[in-house]
C-alpha positions as CSV (number, residue, x, y, z in Angstrom):
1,X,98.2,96.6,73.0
2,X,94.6,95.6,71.3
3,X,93.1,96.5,68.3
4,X,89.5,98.1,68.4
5,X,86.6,97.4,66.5
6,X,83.5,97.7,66.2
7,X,82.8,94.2,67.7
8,X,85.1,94.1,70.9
9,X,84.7,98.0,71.6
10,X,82.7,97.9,74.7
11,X,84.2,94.9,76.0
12,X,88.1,95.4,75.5
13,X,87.9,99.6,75.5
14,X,85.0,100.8,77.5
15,X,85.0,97.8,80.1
16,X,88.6,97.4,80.1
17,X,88.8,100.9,81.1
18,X,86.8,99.9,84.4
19,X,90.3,98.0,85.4
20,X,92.6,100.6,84.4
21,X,93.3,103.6,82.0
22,X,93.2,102.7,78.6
23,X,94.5,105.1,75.7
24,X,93.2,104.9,72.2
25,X,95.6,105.9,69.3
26,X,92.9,106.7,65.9
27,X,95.2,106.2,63.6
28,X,95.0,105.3,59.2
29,X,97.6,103.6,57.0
30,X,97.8,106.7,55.2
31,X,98.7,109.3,57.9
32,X,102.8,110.2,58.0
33,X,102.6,111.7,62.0
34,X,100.3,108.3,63.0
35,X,103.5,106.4,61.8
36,X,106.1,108.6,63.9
37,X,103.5,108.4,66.8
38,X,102.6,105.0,66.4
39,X,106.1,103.3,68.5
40,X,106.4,106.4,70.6
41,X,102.7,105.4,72.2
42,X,104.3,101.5,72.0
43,X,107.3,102.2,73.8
44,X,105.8,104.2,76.8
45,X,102.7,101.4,76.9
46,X,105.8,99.2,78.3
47,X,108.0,101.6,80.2
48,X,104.7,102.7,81.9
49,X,104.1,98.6,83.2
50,X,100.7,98.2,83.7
51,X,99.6,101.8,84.0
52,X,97.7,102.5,81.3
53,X,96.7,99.9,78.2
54,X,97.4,101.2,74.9
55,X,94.6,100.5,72.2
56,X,94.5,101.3,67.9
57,X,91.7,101.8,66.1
58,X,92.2,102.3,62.2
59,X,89.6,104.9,61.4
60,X,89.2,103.9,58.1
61,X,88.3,100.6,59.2
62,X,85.8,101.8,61.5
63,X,84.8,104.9,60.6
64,X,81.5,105.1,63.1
65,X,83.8,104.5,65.9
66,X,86.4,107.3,65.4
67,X,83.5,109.5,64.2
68,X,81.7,109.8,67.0
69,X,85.2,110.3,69.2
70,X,86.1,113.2,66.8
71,X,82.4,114.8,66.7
72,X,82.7,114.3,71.3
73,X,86.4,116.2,71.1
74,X,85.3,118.9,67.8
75,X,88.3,117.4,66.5
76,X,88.6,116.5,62.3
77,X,92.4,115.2,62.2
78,X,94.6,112.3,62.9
79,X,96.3,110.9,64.8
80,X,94.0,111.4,67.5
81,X,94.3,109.7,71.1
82,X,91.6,109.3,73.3
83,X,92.7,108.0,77.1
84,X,89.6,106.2,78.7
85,X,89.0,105.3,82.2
86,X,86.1,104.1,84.4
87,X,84.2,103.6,81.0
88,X,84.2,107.1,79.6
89,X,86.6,108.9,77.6
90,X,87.7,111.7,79.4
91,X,91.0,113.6,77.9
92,X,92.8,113.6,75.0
93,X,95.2,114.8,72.6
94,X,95.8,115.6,68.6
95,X,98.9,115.1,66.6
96,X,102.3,113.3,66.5
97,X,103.4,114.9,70.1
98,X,107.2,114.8,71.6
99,X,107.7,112.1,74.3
100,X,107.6,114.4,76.8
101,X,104.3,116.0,76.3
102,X,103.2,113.1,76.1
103,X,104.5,111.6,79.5
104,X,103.2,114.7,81.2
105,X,99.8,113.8,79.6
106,X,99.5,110.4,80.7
107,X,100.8,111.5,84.2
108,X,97.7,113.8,84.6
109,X,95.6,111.0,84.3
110,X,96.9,107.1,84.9
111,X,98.0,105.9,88.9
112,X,101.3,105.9,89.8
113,X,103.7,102.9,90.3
114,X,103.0,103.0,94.0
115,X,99.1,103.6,93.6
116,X,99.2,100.6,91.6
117,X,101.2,98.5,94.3
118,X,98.5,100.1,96.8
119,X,95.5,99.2,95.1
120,X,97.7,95.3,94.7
121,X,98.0,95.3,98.0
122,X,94.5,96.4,98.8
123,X,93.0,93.5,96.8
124,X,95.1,90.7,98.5
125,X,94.4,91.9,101.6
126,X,90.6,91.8,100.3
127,X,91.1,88.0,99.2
128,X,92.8,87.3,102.6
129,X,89.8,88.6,104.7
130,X,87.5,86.5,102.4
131,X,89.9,83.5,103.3
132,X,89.6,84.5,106.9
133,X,92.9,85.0,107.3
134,X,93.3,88.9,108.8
135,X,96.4,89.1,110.5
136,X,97.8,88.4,106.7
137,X,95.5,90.9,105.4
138,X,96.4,93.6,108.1
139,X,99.9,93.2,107.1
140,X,98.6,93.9,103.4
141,X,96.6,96.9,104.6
142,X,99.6,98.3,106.4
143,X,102.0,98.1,103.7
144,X,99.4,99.6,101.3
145,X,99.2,102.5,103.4
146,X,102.5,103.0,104.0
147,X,102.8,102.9,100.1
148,X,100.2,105.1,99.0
149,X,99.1,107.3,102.3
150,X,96.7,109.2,99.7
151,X,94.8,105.8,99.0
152,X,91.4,106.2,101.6
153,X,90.5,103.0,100.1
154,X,93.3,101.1,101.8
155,X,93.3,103.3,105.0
156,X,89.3,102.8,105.6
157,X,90.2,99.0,105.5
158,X,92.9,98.8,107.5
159,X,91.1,101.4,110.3
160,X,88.3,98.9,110.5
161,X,90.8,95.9,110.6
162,X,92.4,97.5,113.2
163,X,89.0,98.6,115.1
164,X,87.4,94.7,115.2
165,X,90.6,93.7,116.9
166,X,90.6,96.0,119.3
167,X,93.6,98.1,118.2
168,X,92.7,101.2,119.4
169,X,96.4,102.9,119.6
170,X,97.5,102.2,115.9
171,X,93.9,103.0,115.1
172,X,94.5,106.2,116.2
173,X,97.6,106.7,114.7
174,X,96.7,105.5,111.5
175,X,93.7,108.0,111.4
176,X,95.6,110.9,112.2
177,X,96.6,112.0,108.5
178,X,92.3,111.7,107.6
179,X,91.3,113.3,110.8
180,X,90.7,116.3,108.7
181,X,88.8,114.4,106.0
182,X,85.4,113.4,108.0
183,X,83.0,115.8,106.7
184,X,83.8,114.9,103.1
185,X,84.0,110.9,103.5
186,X,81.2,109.1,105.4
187,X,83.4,106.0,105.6
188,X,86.5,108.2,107.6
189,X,83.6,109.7,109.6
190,X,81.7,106.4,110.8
191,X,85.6,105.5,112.1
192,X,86.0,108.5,113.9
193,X,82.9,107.8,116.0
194,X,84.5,103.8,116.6
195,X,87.7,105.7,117.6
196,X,85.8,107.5,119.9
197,X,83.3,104.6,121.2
198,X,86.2,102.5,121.8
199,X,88.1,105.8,123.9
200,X,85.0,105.7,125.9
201,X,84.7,102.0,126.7
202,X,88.1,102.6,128.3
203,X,86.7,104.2,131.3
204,X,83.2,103.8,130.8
205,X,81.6,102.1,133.9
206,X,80.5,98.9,134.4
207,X,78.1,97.7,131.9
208,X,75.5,96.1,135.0
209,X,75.8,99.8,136.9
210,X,74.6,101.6,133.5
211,X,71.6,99.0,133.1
212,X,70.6,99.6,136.8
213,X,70.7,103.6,135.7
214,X,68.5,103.1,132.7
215,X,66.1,100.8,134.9
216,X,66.2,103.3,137.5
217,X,65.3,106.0,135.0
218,X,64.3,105.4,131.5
219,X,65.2,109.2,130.2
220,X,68.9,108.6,131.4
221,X,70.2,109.1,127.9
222,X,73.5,109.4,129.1
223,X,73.6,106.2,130.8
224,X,71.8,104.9,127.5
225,X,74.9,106.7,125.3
226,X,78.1,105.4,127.3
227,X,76.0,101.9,127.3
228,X,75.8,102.4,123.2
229,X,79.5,103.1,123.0
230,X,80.6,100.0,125.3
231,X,78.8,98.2,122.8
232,X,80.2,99.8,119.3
233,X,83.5,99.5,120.5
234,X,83.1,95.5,121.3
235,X,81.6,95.3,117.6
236,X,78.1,94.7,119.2
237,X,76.5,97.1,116.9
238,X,73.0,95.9,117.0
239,X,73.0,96.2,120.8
240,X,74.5,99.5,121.0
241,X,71.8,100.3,118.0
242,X,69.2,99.4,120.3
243,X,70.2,101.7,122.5
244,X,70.7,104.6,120.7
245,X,67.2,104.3,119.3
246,X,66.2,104.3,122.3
247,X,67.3,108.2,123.1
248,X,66.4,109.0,119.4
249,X,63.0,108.5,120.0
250,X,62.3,110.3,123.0
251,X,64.8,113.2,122.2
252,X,65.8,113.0,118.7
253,X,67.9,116.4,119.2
254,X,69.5,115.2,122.4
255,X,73.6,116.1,123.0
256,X,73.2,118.0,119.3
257,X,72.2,114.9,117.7
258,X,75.1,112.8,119.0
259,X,72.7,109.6,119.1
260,X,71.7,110.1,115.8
261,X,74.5,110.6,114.2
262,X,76.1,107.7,116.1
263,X,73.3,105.7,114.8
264,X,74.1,106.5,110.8
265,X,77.9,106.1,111.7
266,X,77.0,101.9,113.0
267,X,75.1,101.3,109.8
268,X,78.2,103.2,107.7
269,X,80.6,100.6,109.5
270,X,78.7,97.6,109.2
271,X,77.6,98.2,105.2
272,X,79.9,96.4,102.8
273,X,81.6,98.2,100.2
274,X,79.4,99.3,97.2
275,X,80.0,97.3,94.5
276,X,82.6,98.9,91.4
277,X,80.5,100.7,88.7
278,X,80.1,98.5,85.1
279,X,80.3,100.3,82.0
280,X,76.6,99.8,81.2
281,X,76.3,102.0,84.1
282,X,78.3,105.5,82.2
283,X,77.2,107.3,80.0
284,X,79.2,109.9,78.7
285,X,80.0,111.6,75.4
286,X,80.0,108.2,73.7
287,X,76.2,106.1,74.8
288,X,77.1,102.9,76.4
289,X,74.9,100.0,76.4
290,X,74.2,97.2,78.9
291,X,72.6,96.7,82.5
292,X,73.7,97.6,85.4
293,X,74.5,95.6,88.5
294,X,72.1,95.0,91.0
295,X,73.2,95.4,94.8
296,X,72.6,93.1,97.1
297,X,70.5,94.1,100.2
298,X,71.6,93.5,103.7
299,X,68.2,92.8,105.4
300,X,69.5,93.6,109.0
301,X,70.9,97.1,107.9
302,X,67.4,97.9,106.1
303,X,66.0,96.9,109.0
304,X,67.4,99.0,111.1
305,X,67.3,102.3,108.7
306,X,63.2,101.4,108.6
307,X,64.0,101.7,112.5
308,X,65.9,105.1,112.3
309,X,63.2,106.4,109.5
310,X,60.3,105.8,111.7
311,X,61.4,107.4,115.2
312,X,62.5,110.3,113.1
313,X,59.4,110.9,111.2
């Protein structure tokens, strides 16, 4: 539990809330139902373990704080409970409230015990891969999936885990459940083409027979195309790249875009994760100050969108 003040609000409540859910309790000295609520919002801080923080503000004590929150929520009474997460306050509730209610509340809003042994298994396996150590971190992967099948996060890791080394069976297996999910998630889409590159390479023929094609006929494209996937699937990307701008530009709408799209799905797999949002980046019913992180380029992937940009336009 932490007190909130003025001082330490956006660095303990709005921040915090970047790491997991935290709920403020407004609360004054004065006010009978903050002193029954008070323990209740205690005791389920520690029987939820970890899944939400619990945070008191006295509003008398800081006034411009819990002003604000009651003008955001049209609410003029106490206690008042604000849950937070990714930097914003986004629910709450008014008055002394049985256990219960309560519960169902915070079970609307704050990760479950397996979501949080998930995402803990996601960031080992993260740390593991850093260390170069990725049979380790495949194990992590697995296990997070297999505790949290709902956590795309996880699943997009482990696909790509499983890709590099060539996997290709479990990789199916594994994508099966998301299959379904491609036109809403980029990432699961990008994997879907790999799946289907490294299905190809499988009877594809011989990489020296599709070069003497292409040389033998530069509009070949689908020479060009089973080339491309022989190298996607062997994690060559820039090669197979290379060759798929090569059918972009001289037919950008060839095979219903197929090169194209393959294209955008190679640049999806080889970006890195975009970097978690800071709190000076929301702004919500409360104004948040502070700057926002930069992100790193990757001069080979802009590079190769400049490529993409120009044959297309």
């Amino acid at each position: 539990m932490i007190d909130v003040t003025i001082q330490n609000f956006e660095a303990e409540l709005i921040n915090g809330s970047m790491q997991q859910p935290i709920l403020l309790d407004i609360w004054a000295p004065w006010c009978g139902p903050c002193k029954v609520l008070g323990p209740v919002l205690e005791k389920l801080e520690v029987a939820y373990a970890g899944r939400f923080k619990l945070a008191k503000l006295n509003s008398d004590e800081q006034p411009e704080i819990a002003g604000q929150l009651s003008q955001a929520f049209g609410v003029r009474s106490i206690p008042f409970c604000v849950l937070f997460d990714q930097g914003q306050p986004v629910d709450g509730f008014v008055g002394a409230l049985p256990e219960t209610q309560i519960r169902a509340f915070l079970d609307k809003h704050v990760p479950t015990a397996d979501e949080l042994d998930a995402v803990a298994e996601t960031e080992e396996a993260e740390a593991l891969i850093a260390d170069g150590d990725p049979e380790a971190a495949l194990a992590k992967l697995q296990q997070a999936v297999a505790i949290d099948p709902g956590n795309d996060d996880a699943r997009v890791d482990y696909l790509k885990l499983l890709l590099e080394r060539g996997a290709l069976a479990q990789a199916e297996s594994a994508f099966e459940p998301v299959a379904k999910k491609t036109a809403l998630d980029a990432r699961l889409d990008a994997l879907a083409h790999w799946i289907a590159a490294q299905r190809k390479a499988g009877t594809a023929r011989k990489p020296d027979a599709l070069a003497a094609a292409i040389a033998a006929n530069k509009r070949d494209f689908e020479a060009r195309f089973e080339l491309a996937q022989i190298h996607f699937a062997a994690g060559r990307f820039t090669a197979a790249m290379d060759e798929l701008l090569e059918i972009v530009m001289r037919d950008k709408a060839w095979s219903s875009d197929l090169a194209r799209k393959t294209y955008v799905a190679i640049l999806a797999v080889m970006a890195k994760p975009a970097p978690k949002a800071t709190a000076g980046e929301t702004k919500g019913a409360l104004e948040v100050t502070g700057k926002a992180a930069a992100v790193s380029a990757d001069p080979l992937l802009d590079q190769y969108r400049r490529k993409l940009s120009m044959a297309l336009f």
